[in-house]
Legacy VTK file of the C-alpha trace (Angstrom):
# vtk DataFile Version 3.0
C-alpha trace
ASCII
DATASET POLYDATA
POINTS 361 float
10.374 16.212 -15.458
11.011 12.548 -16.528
9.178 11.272 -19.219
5.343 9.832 -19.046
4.900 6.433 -19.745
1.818 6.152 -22.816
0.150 3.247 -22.277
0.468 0.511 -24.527
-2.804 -0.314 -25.424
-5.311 0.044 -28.633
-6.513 3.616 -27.897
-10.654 2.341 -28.294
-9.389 -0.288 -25.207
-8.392 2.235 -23.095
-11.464 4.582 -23.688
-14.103 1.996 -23.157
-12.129 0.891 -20.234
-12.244 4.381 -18.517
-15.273 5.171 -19.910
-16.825 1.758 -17.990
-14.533 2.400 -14.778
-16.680 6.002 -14.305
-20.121 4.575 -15.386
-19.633 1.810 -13.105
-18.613 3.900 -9.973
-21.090 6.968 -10.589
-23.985 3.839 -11.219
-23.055 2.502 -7.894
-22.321 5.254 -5.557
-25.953 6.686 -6.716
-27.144 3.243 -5.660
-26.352 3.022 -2.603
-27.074 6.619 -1.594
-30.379 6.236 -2.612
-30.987 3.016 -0.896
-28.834 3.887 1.927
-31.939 4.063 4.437
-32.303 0.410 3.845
-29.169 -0.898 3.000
-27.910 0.607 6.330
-31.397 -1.142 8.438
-30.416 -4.612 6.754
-26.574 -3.956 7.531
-27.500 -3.344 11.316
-30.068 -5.687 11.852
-27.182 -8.402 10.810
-24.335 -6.294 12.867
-26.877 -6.921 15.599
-27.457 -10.836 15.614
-23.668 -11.190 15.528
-23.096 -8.964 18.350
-25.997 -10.594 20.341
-24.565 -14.179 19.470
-20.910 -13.861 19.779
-19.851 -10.212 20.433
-18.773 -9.497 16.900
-17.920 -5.451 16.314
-20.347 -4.121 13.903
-18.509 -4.439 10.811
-21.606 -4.701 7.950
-22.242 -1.213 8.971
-18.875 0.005 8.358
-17.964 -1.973 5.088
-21.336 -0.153 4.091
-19.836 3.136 5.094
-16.268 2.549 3.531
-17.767 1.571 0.240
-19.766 4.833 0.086
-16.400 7.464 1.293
-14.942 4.896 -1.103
-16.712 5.920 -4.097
-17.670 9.753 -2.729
-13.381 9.629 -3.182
-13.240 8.467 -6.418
-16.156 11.084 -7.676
-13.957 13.886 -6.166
-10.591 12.333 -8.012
-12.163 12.136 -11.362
-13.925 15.603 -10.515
-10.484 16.791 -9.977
-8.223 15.457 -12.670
-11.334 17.276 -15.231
-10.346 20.269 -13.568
-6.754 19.725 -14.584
-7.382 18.377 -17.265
-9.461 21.487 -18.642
-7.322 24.258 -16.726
-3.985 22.541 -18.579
-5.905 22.288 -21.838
-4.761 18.653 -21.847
-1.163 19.489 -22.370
1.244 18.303 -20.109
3.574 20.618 -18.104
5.562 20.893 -14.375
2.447 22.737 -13.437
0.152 19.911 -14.343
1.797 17.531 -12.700
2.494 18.994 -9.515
-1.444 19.502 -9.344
-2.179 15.945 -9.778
0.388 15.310 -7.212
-1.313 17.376 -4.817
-4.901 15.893 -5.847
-3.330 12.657 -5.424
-2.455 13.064 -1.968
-5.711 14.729 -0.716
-6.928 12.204 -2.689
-5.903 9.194 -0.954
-5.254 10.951 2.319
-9.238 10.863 2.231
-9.703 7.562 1.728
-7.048 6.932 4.772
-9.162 9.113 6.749
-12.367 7.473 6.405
-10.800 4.597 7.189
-8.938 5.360 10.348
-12.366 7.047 11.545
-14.388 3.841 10.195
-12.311 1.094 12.576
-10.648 3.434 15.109
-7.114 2.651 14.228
-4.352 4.283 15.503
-0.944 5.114 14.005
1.849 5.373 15.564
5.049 6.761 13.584
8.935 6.877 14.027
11.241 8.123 11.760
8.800 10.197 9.461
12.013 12.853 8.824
13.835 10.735 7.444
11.889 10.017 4.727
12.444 13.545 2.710
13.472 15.271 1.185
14.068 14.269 -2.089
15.134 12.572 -4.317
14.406 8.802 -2.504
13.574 5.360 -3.740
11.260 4.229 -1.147
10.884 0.395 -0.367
7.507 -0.410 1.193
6.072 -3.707 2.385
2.816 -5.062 1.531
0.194 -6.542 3.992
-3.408 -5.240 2.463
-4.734 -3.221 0.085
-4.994 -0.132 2.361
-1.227 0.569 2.359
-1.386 1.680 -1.342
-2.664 4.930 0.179
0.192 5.117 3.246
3.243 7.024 0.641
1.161 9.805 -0.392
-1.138 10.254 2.636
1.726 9.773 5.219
5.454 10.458 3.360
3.974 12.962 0.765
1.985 15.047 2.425
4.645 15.094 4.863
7.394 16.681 2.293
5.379 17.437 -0.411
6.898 14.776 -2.548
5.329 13.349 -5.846
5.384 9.914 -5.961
6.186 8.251 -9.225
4.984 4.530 -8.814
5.644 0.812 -9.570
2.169 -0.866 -9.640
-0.175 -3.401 -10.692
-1.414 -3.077 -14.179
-5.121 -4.474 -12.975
-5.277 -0.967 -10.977
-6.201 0.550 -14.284
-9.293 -0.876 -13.339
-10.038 2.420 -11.316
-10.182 5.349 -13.825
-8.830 7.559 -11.129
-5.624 5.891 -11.304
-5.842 4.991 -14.808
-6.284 8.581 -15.698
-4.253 10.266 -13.322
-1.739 7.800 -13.229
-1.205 8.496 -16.938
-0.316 12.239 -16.253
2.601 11.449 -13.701
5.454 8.851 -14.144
3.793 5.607 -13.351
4.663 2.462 -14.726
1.735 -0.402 -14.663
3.597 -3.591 -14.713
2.399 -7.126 -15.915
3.074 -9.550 -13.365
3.643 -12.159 -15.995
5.228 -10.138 -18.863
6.589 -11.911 -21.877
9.053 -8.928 -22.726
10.687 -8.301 -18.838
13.535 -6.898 -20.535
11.179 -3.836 -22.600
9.492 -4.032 -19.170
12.749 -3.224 -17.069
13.463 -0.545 -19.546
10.699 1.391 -18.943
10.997 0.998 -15.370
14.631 2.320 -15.178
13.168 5.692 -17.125
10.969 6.553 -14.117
14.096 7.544 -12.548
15.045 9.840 -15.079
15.378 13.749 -13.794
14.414 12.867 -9.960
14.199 16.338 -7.920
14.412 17.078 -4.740
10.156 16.970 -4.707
10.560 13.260 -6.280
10.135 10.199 -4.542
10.033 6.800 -6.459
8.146 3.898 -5.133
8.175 0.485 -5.702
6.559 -3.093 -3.495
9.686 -5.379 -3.759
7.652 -8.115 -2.801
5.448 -7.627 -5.838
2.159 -9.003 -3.744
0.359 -9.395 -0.027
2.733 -11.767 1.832
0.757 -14.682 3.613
2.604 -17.868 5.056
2.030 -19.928 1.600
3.082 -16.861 -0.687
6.510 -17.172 1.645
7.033 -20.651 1.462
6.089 -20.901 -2.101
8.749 -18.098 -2.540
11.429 -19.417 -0.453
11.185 -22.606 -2.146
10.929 -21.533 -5.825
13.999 -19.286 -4.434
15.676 -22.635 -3.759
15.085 -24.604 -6.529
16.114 -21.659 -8.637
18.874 -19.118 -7.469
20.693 -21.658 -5.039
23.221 -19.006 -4.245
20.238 -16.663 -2.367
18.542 -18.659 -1.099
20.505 -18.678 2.422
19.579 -15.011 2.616
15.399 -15.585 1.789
15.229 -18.084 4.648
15.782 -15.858 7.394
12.695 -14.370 6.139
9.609 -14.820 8.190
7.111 -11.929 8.004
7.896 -10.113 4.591
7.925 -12.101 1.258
11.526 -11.767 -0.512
12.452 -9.182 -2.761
11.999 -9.513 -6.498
14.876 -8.789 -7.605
14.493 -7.615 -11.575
12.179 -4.483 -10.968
14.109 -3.707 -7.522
17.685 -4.025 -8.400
16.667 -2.451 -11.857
15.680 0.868 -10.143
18.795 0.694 -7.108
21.029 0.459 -10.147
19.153 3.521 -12.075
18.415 5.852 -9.304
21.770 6.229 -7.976
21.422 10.034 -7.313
18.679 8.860 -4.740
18.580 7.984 -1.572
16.744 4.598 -0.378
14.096 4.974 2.131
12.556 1.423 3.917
9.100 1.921 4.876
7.855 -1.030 7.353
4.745 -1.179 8.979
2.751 -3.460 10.923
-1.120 -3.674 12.232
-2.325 -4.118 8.893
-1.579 -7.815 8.441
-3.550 -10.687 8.019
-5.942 -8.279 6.292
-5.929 -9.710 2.452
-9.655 -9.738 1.702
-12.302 -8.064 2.229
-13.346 -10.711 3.823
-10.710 -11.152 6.075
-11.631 -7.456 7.295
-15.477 -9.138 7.772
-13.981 -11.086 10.909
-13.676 -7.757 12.889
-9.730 -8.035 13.979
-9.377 -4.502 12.257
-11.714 -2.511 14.451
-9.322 -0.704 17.033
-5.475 -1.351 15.988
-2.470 0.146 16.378
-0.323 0.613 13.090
3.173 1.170 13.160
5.242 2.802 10.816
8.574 3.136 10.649
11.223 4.550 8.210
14.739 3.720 7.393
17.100 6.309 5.211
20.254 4.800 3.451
22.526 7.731 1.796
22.932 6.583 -1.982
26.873 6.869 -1.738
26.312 3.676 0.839
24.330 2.091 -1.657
26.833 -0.755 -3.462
27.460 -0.453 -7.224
28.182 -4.219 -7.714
25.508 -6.269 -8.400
26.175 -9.271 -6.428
27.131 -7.003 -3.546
23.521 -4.962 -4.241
21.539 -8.135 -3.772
23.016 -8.849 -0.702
22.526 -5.396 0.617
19.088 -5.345 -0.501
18.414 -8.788 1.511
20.248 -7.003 4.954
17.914 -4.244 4.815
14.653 -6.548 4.295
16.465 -8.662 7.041
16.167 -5.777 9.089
12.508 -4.941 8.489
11.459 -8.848 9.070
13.301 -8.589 12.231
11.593 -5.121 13.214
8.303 -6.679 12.513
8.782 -9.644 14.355
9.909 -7.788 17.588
7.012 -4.702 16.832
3.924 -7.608 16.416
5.503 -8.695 20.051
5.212 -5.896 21.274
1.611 -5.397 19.870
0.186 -8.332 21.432
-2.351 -7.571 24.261
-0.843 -8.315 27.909
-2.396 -11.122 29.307
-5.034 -10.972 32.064
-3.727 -10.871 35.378
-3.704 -13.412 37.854
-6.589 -14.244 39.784
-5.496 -14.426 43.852
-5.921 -17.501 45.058
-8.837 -17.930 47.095
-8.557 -17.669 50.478
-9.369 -21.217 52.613
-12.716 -20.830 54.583
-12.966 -21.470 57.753
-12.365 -25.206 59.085
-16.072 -27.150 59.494
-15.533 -30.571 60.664
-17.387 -33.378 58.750
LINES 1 362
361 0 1 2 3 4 5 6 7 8 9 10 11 12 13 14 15 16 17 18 19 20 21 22 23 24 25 26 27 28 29 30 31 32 33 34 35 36 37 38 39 40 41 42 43 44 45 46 47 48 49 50 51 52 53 54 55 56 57 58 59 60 61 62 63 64 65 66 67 68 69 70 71 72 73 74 75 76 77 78 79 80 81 82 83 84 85 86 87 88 89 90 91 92 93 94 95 96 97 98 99 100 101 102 103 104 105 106 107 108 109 110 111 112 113 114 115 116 117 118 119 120 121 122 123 124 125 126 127 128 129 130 131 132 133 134 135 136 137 138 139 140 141 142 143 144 145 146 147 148 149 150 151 152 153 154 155 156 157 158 159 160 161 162 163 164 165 166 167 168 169 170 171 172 173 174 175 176 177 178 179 180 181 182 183 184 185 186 187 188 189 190 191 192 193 194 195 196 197 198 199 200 201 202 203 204 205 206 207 208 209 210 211 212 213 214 215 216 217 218 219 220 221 222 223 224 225 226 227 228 229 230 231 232 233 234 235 236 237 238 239 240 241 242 243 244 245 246 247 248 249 250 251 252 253 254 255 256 257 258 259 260 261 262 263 264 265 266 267 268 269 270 271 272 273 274 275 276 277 278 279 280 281 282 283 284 285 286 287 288 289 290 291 292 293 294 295 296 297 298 299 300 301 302 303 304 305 306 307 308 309 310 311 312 313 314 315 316 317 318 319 320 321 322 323 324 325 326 327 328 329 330 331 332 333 334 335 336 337 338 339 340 341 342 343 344 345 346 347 348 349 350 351 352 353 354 355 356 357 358 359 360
């Protein structure tokens, strides 16, 4: 089944933490149900102004409304996992897992769902096939916080693959995914670890015993890419590993690979086949407030898949980078020609008017 991953941590830590994570979420979805009549009157009496003034979309409304299906999701998760968690009798098994795979994907599929309802996006998706069955190492890009839910909504529900992740440690923040995340493969890096080789290690065991209902996913870029993240990158890149850095500055629209958690899991899962997931639409979409300006409301998101067999995969390590940087070449080129593409045709024309009739002066 591959082995769980305990988490490091004083066991008192880790209790208060989840115990805070639920108080905290159960305190504030009550809130703002109960106060919902006037929270939602203040939120559209500001939606209004703006609109009146400069034709902004009505986005306090909808923040109001995601943070509510928000935390209504994370009631049902935790509701869900002590289900499990009492049906299992806290022991861990195939069975258990596979139900906290499936309650993972309704899970965040929900949270998609409210917000492809909330701003009217639209997806549009190519090459969905070829990203199962299992066992794959899937590749994603990040733009926003939103595409943490895109593997298990969109590839997993898809193939009914479990997703064993490569994620932040500060997501243990949400006691969904702290708890949950605990009961599945799922390693929470440090971004700044002072042990990267211990760190590696228990990276490369998350591809230990991948099925054919296993997927393994990891964000090579390690963050959100914005235009200083990429510079900063290409420059530390430069300064650094001289002998890549010809390959990161082709890069425009994806930040480059890091390579130690990347290559660590290419090298380990080499029964699995590597699947690129790119999309666009969801860029330039950090921060919440970034989603404030209203540039969400009505987009078209693109996905699109890539599948490399693993017996095209290279063994060397030199020759792994290199492939590694090809395929990301490919997906910054994709992206570049799919924003394009996504760019609203300009207006046409006016006809030029026609001359009046001659009045002499």
């Amino acid at each position: 089944m591959g082995p769980l991953i305990p988490d490091d941590g004083p066991r008192g830590a880790r209790v208060r933490r989840r115990a805070r994570g639920v108080a905290v979420e159960l305190v504030v979805f009550l809130l703002v149900t109960v106060l919902a009549p006037v929270l939602l009157l203040g939120a559209a009496l500001a939606d209004l102004a703006l609109w009146l003034k400069r034709r902004k979309p009505w986005m306090a409304v909808r923040l109001l409304a995601m943070l509510w299906w928000f935390l209504l999701g994370e009631l049902y998760g935790l509701l869900g996992l002590l289900a499990i968690w009492a049906s299992s009798r806290g022991r861990d098994s195939l069975r258990r897992r596979d139900r906290v795979y499936r309650l993972k994907r309704r899970w965040l599929g929900s949270h998609l769902a409210g917000i492809r309802a909330l701003f009217r996006l639209r997806f549009v998706v190519e090459g969905l096939e070829l990203a199962g069955p299992g066992p794959v190492l899937v590749l994603i890009r990040h733009a926003i916080i939103i595409d943490n839910a895109l593997p298990d909504a969109i590839v997993g529900r898809a193939h009914g693959l479990g997703f064993r992740f490569v994620i932040k440690r500060e997501l243990q923040l949400l006691p969904t995914i702290d708890i949950g995340g605990r009961w599945v493969p799922t390693l929470f890096v440090r971004r700044a670890s002072g042990d990267a080789a211990a760190e590696l290690d228990r990276m490369r065991a998350l591809s230990v015993d991948l099925t054919p209902r296993d997927g393994l996913l990891i964000y090579p870029e390690g963050t959100r890419w914005t235009a200083e993240k990429l510079a900063r990158a290409q420059e530390i890149i430069a300064e650094r590993q001289p002998e890549i850095a010809p390959l990161a500055a082709g890069l425009r629209h994806v930040l480059p690979p890091r390579l130690g958690g990347t290559i660590a899991l290419l090298e380990s899962a080499r029964d699995a086949d590597v699947v690129v997931f790119g999309h666009v639409g969801l860029d330039g979409f950090e921060y919440v407030s970034d989603i404030w300006s209203g540039g969400l409301v009505g987009t078209t998101v693109k996905l699109k898949f890539w599948r490399f067999p693993a017996d095209e995969v290279p063994g060397d390590r030199d020759e792994l980078i290199a492939w590694l940087y090809a395929r990301w070449q490919e997906l910054d080129d994709w992206i570049a020609e799919t924003r394009s593409g996504l760019r609203p045709a300009p207006p046409p024309a006016r006809p030029a008017p026609r001359p009046g009739p001659f009045v002499p002066g």
